[in-house]
C-alpha positions as CSV (number, residue, x, y, z in Angstrom):
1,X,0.0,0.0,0.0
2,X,1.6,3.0,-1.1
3,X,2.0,6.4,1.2
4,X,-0.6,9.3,0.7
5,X,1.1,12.5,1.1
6,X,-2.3,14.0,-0.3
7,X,-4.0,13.2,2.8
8,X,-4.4,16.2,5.6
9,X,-3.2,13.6,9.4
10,X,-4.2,16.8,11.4
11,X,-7.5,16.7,13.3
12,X,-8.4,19.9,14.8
13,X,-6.9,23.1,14.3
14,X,-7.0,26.1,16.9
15,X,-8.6,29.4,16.9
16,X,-5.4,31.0,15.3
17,X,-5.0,28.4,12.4
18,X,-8.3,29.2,11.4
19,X,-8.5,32.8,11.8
20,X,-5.1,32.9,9.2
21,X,-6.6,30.4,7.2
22,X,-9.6,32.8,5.9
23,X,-7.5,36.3,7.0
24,X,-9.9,37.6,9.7
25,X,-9.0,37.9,13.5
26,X,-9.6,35.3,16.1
27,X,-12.0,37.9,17.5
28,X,-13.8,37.9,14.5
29,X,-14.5,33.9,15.2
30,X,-15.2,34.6,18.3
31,X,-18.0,36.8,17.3
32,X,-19.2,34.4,14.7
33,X,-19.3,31.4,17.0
34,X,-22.0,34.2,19.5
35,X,-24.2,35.1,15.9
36,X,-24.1,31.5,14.6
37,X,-24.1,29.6,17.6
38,X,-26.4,26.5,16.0
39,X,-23.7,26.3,13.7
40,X,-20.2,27.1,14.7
41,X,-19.4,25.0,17.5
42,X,-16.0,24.4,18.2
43,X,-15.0,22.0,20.8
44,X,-13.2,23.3,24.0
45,X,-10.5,21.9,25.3
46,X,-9.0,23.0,29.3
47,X,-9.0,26.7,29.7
48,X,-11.4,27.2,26.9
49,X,-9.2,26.4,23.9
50,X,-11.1,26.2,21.1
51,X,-10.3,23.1,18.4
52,X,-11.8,23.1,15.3
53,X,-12.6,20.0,12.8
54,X,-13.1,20.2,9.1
55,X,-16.2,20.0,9.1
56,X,-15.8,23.1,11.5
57,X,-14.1,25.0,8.9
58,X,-16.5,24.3,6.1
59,X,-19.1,25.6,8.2
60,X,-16.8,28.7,9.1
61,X,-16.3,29.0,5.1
62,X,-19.9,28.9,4.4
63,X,-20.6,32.2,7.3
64,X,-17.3,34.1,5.9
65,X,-19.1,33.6,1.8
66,X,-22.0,34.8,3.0
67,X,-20.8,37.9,4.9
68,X,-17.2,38.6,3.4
69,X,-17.3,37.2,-0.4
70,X,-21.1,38.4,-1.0
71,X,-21.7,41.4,1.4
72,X,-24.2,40.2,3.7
73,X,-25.2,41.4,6.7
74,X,-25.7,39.2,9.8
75,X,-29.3,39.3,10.0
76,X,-29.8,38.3,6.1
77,X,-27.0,35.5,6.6
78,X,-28.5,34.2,9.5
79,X,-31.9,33.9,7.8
80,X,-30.3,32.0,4.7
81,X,-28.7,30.0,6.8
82,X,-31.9,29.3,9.2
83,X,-34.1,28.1,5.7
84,X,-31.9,26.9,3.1
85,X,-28.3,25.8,5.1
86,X,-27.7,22.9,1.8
87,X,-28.7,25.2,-0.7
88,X,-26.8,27.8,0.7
89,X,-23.4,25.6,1.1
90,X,-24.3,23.8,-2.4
91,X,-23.9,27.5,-4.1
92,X,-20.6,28.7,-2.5
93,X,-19.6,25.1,-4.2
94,X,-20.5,26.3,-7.4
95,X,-19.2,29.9,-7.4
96,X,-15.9,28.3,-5.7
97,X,-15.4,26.1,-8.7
98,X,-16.6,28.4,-11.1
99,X,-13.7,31.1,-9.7
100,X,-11.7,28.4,-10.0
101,X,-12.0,28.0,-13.7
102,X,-11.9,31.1,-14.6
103,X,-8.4,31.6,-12.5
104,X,-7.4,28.7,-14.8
105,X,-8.5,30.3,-17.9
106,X,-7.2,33.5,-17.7
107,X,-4.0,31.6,-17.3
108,X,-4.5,30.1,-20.3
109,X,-5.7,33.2,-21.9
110,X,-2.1,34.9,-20.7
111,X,0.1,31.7,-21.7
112,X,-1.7,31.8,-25.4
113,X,-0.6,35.7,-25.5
114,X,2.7,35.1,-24.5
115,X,3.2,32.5,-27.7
């Protein structure tokens, strides 16, 4: 059986990891975990350290779409979250992959010009 290298051995990641991960401040979490509370929940470990999972994070990258990619404010996430959670998550897949090819076509686009 060969070695995956691929494969991501860490299990939870702390408040800081996170907060670096999406470029906001562990405060900003913090006050997340307060608006959200049904769904950011991070474990606590002794003296309150927070340790969050990836399923954690995904639910931490579905708040920051809402309110840092499309402009929303608390109350409207919170209510998109409250009726349509899947639908919600299902298109921050979409526009993720759909960024994703157009990052991969404009470098196309600039390798083609280059020729």
């Amino acid at each position: 059986m060969a070695l995956n290298t691929e494969k991501n051995l860490k299990k939870y990641y702390n408040i800081g990891e996170v907060a670096d991960q999406f470029g906001v401040a562990t405060s900003v979490l913090r006050y997340w975990e307060k608006e959200f509370p049904t769904l950011i929940k991070p474990q606590k470990a002794g003296r309150s350290i927070r340790q969050y999972t990836e399923e954690d994070i995904e639910d931490v990258r579905l708040v920051y779409n809402l309110l840092k990619v499309r402009g929303m404010k608390i109350a409207a996430a919170r209510e998109i979250l409250s009726k349509n959670k899947d639908g919600a998550a299902d298109t921050m897949k979409v526009i993720n992959k759909l960024q994703s090819i157009r990052e991969e076509l404009v470098g196309i686009r600039k390798e083609i010009d280059q020729l």
